[in-house]
C-alpha positions in Angstrom: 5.1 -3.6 8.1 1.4 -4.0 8.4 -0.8 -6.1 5.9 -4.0 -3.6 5.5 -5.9 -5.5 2.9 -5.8 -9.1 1.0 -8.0 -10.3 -1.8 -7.8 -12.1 -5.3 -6.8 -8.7 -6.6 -5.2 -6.4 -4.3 -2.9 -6.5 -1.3 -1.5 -3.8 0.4 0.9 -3.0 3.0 1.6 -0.1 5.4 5.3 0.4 5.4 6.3 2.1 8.5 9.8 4.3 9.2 12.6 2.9 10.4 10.9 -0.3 11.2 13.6 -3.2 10.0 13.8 -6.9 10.6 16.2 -7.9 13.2 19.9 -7.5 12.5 19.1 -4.8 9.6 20.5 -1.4 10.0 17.6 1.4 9.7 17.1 3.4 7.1 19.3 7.2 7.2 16.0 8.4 6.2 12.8 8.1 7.9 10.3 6.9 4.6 7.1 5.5 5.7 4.4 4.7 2.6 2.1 2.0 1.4 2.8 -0.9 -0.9 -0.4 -1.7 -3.2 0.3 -4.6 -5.4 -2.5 -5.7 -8.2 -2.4 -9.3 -8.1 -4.2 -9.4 -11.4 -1.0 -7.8 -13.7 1.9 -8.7 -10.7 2.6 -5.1 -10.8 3.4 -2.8 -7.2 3.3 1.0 -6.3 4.6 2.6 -3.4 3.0 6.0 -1.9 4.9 7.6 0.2 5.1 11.3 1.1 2.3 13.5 -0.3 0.8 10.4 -2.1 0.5 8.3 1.1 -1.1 11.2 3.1 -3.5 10.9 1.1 -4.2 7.5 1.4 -4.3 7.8 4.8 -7.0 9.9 4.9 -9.2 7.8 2.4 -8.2 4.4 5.0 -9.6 7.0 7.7 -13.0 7.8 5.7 -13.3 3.9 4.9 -13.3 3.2 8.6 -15.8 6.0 9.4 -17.7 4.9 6.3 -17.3 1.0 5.7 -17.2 0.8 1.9 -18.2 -2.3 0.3 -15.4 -4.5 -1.1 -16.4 -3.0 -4.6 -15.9 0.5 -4.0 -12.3 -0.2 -1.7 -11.4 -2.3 -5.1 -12.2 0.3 -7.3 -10.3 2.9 -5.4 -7.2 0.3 -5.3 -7.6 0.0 -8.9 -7.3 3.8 -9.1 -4.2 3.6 -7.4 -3.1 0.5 -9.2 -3.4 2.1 -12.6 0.2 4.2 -11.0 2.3 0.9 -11.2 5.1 0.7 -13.1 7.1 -1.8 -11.2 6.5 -5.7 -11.7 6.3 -7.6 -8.8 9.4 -9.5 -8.3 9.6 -12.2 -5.4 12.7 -12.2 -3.5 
């Protein structure tokens, strides 16, 4: 797991397959995705599959474009507005 972004709103996470802590079993299936949780309503979604391609490629265009910190938290917001799972800490 890979911590993309952190700020007083958003964080999120790039989950990768069959990557698990030490003495965990992997996964039977390989399910890589990325975790954005909106700090400001402690609610998570995960994108994996179709959804976290396209991610991907809007991560890619933000490193060929820099966005400003607005526009990546608007764009997290956009994404944010999917959750339907509160953030529980384990």
């Amino acid at each position: 797991m890979h911590m993309l972004y952190d700020s007083d709103s958003f964080v999120v996470v790039h989950m990768l397959a069959n990557q698990t802590a030490e003495g965990e079993q992997a996964p039977d299936v390989a399910r890589h995705g990325f975790e954005i949780v909106d700090k400001r309503v402690n609610k998570e979604v995960y994108l994996d599959g179709r959804w976290a391609e396209v991610f991907q490629r809007q991560i890619l265009a933000w490193q060929r474009q820099t966005p400003t910190q607005a526009e990546v938290e608007d764009m997290l917001g956009r994404y944010a507005e999917l959750a339907q799972n509160p953030l529980i800490m384990h």
